[in-house]
N, C-alpha and C positions, 0 to 999 in steps of 0.2 A: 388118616386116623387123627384123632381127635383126645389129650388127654390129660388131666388133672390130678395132683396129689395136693394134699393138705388138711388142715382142722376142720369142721364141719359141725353144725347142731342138728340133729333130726328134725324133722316137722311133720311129717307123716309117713304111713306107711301101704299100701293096698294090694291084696293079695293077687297075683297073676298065674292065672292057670294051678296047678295043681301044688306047686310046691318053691314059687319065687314070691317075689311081691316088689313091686314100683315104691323106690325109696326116696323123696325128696328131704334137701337137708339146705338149710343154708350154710354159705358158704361166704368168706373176706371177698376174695378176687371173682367169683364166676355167681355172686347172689344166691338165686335159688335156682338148684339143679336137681335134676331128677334122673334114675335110670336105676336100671335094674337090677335088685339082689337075689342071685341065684342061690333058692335052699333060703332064700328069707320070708317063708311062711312055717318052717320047724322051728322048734320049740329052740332049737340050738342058737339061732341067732332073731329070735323075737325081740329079747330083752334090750339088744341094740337098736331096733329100730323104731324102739318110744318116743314118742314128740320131747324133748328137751335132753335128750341124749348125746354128749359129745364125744366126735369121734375122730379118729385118724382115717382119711381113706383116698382110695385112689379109683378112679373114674374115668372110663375112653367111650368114644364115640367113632363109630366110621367117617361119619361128617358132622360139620358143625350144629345143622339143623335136626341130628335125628336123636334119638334117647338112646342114650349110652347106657353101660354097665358099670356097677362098681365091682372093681377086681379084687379090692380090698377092703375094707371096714371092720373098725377094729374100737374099742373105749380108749378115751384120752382123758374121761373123768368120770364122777358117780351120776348114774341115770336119776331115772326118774324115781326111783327107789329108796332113795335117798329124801324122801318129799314124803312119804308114805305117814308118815306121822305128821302130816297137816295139809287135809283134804283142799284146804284153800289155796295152798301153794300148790297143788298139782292141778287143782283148775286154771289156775295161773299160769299153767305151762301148758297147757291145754289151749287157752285163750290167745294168748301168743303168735305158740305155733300156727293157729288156724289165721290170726291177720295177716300173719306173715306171708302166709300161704296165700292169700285174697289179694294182696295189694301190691306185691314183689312181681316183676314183669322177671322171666326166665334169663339167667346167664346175663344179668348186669349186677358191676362190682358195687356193695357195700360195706367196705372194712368198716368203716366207723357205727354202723350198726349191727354188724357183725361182732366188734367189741362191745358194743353195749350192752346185748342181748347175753354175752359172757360173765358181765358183770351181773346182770339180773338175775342169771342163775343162780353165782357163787350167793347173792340177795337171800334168794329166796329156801336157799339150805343154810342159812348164815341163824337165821331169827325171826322174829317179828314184827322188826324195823320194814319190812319188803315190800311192803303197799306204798310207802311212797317213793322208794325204789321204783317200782312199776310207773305209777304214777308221773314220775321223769323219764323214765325211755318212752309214754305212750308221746309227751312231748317231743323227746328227740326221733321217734319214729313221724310226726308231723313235720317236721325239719327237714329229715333226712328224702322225705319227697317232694318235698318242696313250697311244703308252708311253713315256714318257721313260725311262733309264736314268738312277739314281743314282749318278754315280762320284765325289762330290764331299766324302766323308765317310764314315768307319763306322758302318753301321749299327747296331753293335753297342755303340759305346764315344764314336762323335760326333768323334772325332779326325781329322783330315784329314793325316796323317799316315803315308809307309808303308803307303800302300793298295794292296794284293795280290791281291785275291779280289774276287768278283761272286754273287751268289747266281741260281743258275739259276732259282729260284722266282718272286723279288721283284725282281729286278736291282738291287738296291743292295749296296754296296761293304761289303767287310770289310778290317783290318787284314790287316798279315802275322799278328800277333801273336794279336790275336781268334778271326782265318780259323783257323790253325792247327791246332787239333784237328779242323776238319772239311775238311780241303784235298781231301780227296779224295770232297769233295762239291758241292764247287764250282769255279766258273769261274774260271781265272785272270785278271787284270787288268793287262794291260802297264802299265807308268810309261808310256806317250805319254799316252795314253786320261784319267787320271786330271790329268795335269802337262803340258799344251802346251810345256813348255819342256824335257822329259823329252830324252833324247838316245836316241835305238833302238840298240835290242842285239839279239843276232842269237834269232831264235824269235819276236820283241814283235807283227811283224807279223802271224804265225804264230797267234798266239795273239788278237790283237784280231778276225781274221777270225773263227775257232772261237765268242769271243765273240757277238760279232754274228751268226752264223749261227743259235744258239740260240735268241735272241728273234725275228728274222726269220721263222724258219720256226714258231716256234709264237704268234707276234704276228700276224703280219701271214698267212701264204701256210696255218695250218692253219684258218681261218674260212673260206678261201674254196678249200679242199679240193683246195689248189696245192703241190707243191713250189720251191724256190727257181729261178730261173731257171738253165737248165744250163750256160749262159755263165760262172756264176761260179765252178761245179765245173772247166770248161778253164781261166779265169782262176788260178786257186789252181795247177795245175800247171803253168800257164806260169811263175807266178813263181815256183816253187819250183827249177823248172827256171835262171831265171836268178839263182837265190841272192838275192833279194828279200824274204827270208820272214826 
């Protein structure tokens, strides 16, 4: 036997047979794990198994390789429900859950995105600051598989300084000054992205998505012969829609 206790986020749900349903959730230590909640197609434990739902729970397997059960599952914070009053923040959790789902290989540890993805919630019930919240974990989830993105210096000159650009080839940063003669061969680089204490101007958001969408889709989703999740195509016009961008 096979078995796990601890914190967990939902990521999806899918009904099995007449009255369970296959719950994946990510997890610190075991990634993304999946297995079975019995009685999780009733109305009684629906509301736990919404994609951005955090939980306490406890999970065994016969063997290492087979889909286990969760024995337990239980709230350790406010669901998704808590999002209900801003349609873009639950697409957001929507968007998410679904890469997460796409690009996380089964029962391998990621606390450090595990943490992040904690943080992005408390984000995205917090206010309206949460896009470029996002906008930094899609970075630190490029990282956390193993392309980090360079925004911490020119690459061209080493100056940290007035960093403008991004090279769509290498993802490391260029000056204004450097970029310059090739700007329109590269990525723009919002002041948030590079300077945490950067203050957003209008388009920064606009432009960290576009960023990030680049390395996404040819990092992570064109190996495994995926497009981006389509949550995050409605997400971009939700928030454009609400002048967020």
């Amino acid at each position: 036997m096979r078995s796990w206790t601890g914190p967990a986020i939902a990521l999806s749900a899918r009904r099995h047979g007449e009255n369970d349903a296959v719950l994946e959730v990510l997890t610190p230590d075991r990634g993304r794990l999946a297995g079975l909640v019995y009685g999780g197609a009733g109305s009684r434990k629906r509301a736990l198994l919404e994609p951005g739902s955090r939980l306490d729970a406890a999970w065994t397997a016969r063997a290492e390789d087979a889909l286990g059960w969760f024995e337990r599952i239980e709230a350790s914070g406010p669901g998704a429900a808590a999002l209900l009053d801003d349609p873009a923040a639950l697409t957001a959790v929507q968007y998410v859950a679904a890469v997460l789902r796409d690009v996380l290989p089964e029962r391998q540890a990621h606390p450090a995105l595990f943490a992040a993805t904690g943080v992005l919630l408390d984000a995205l019930a917090a206010g309206p600051e949460w896009p470029a919240v996002l906008v930094r974990w899609e970075v630190g989830l490029l990282a956390e598989t193993g392309f980090g993105l360079g925004l911490s210096e020119c690459a061209l000159t080493g100056t940290t300084r007035d960093l403008a650009y991004v090279s769509p080839r290498t993802g490391r940063a260029a000056s204004a000054a450097a970029g310059a003669p090739y700007a329109d061969r590269l990525l723009r680089l919002p002041p948030f992205l590079a300077d945490p204490a950067a203050p957003l101007a209008s388009g920064d958001i606009a432009d960290g998505f576009a960023l990030t969408a680049h390395f996404l889709a040819a990092h992570l989703m064109a190996p495994l012969r995926r497009d981006l999740p389509e949550a995050r195509d409605r997400l971009i016009i939700q928030l454009g829609r609400a002048q967020r961008m």
